[in-house]
N, C-alpha and C positions, 0 to 999 in steps of 0.2 A: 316409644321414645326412650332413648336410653337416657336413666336415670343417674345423675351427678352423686358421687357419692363424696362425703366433704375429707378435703386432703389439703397438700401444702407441696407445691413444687420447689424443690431447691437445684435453680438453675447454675450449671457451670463456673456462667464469665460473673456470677455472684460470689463467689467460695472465696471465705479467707486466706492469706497468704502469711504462714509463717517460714522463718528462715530458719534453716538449717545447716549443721557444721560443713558441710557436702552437697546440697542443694537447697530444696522447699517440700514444705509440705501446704498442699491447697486442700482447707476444709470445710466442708459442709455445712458441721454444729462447730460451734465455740471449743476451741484449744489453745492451751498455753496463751498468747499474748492477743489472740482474736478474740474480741468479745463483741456481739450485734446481739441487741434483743431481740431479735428478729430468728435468732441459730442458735436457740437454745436446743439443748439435746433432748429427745426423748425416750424418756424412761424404759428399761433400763440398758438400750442405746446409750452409750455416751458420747463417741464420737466416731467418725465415721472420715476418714482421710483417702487423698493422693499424694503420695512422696514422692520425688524425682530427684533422682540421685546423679550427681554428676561422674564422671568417671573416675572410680573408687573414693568416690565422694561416701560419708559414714551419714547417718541421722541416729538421733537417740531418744527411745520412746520410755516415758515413766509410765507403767500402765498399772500399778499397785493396784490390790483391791479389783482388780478386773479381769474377764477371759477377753486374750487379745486373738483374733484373727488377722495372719496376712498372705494374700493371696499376690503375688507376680505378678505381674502383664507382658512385661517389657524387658528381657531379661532377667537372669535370675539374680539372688541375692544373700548375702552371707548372715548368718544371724550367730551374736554371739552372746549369751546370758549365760554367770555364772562362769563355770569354767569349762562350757559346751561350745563348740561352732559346729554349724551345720548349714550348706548349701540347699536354698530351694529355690525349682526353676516354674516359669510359665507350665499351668496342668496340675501343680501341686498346691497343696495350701499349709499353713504353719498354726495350730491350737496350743494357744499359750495361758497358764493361768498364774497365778500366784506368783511373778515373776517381779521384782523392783524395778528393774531398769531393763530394757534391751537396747543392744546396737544393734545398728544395721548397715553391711557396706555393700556396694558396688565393687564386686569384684575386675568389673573388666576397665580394661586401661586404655580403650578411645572413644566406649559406648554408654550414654546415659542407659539408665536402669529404673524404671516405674513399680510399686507397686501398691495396690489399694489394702487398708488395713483399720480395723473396728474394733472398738471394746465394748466387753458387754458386762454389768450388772450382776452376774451370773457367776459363782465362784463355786470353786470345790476345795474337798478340806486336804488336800494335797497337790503340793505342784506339776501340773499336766504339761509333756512334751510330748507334742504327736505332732506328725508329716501325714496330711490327707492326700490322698491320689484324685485330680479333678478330671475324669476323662472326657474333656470338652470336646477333643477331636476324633471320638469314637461314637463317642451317646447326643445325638443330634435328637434336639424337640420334643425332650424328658425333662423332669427333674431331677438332677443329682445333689443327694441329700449331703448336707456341708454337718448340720448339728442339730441332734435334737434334743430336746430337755424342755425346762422352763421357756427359753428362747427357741423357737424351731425356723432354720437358717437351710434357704437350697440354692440351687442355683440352674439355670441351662442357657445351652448354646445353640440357636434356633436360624435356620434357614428363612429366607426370605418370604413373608405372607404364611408363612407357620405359625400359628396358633395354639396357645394352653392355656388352661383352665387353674388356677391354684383354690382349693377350699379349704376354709382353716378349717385348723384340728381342735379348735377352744372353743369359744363361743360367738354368737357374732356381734359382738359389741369387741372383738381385736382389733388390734390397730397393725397397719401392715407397713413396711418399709423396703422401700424399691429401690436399688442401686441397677445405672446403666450401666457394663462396664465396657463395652464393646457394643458399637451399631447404633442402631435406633428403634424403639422402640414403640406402643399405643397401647399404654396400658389403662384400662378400665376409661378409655374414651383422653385421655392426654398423651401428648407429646412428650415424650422421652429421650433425649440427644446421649452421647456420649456423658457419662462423667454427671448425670442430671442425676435428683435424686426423687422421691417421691413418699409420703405418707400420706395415708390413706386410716379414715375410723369408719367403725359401725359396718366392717363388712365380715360377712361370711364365703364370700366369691370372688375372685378378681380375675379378670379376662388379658390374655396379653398376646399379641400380634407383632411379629416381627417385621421392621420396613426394611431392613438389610443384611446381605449372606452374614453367616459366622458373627451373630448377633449374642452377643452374653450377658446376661441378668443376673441380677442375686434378689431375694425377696427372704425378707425375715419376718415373722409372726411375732409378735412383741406380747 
């Protein structure tokens, strides 16, 4: 019998809805004006978002004190901190650390623009700009390593009834955190939809099986 390991799903049509100069941001854990005791962030996750940006619609993130992650979905997106812009599309990802404030726009002029983005806990002692290459559409039913450090962050894009295995690199009293971002997914014996989220404690294993083509997951070791 497959054994329950104890976790917390953070379903979808759950996630808070904050508004933004340009569209929404729907989140997970507690931001800005969302607050449920229920969505409190964990450690050192802070929070964990979907933006949707209307056509060249802007949002603006205060991510002080945190390494921010933002990964595209849905078209790509202009970032500008400081006195930098810098375009990134679906397949890329954006590591930001020590930053005050970011914008973020929608560059295109008839098409909404999505994209998923998280702050971590985790700083460094000078301000990090880097553009990751996510080769989603090339490395099928692996993991592509996003970060590793104190937080260790991957990701893959898994064909249908494909199958992988993640073992943490800590100990097994880690706590795991599952973002769907694409598909559906059955991880460690639950249901996974788009947009769902998952934590998981006390494991050193975690099993995941994809229910739909071109399926992408992110899982962070906390």
């Amino acid at each position: 019998m497959l054994t329950q390991l104890p976790g917390i799903i953070y379903i979808e049509s759950q996630r808070g809805i904050v508004a933004e100069e340009g569209g929404e941001t729907y989140c997970t854990f507690n931001y800005k004006n969302f607050s449920n005791g229920n969505k409190e962030p964990v450690p050192p996750l802070q929070c964990f978002n979907e933006t949707i940006l209307l056509p060249e619609g802007k949002a603006r993130m205060n991510i002080t004190g945190s390494c921010c992650f933002i990964i595209p979905v849905y078209n790509s997106v202009e970032l500008t901190l400081k006195n930098q812009r810098v375009s990134v599309y679906p397949g890329e990802a954006m590591l930001l650390d020590n930053y005050h404030e970011v914008s973020v726009m929608n560059p295109e002029e008839t098409e909404n623009a999505s994209f998923v983005w998280f702050t971590v806990d985790n700083g460094f002692n000078e301000p990090l700009f880097n553009k990751l290459s996510l080769p989603v559409d090339t490395i099928k039913n692996q993991w592509i390593c996003l970060f590793t450090g104190d937080v260790n962050i991957k990701l893959a894009c898994m064909d249908t009834r494909e199958e992988l295995e993640y073992n943490t690199l800590t100990s097994t009293n880690s706590k795991l955190f599952f973002y769907n971002i694409v598909g559906s997914f059955e991880v460690c014996g639950r249901l996974l939809n788009t947009n769902d989220g998952l934590v998981i404690w006390d494991c050193n294993k975690a099993e995941i099986e994809a229910l739909s083509p071109d399926s992408i997951i992110l899982i962070m070791e906390l």
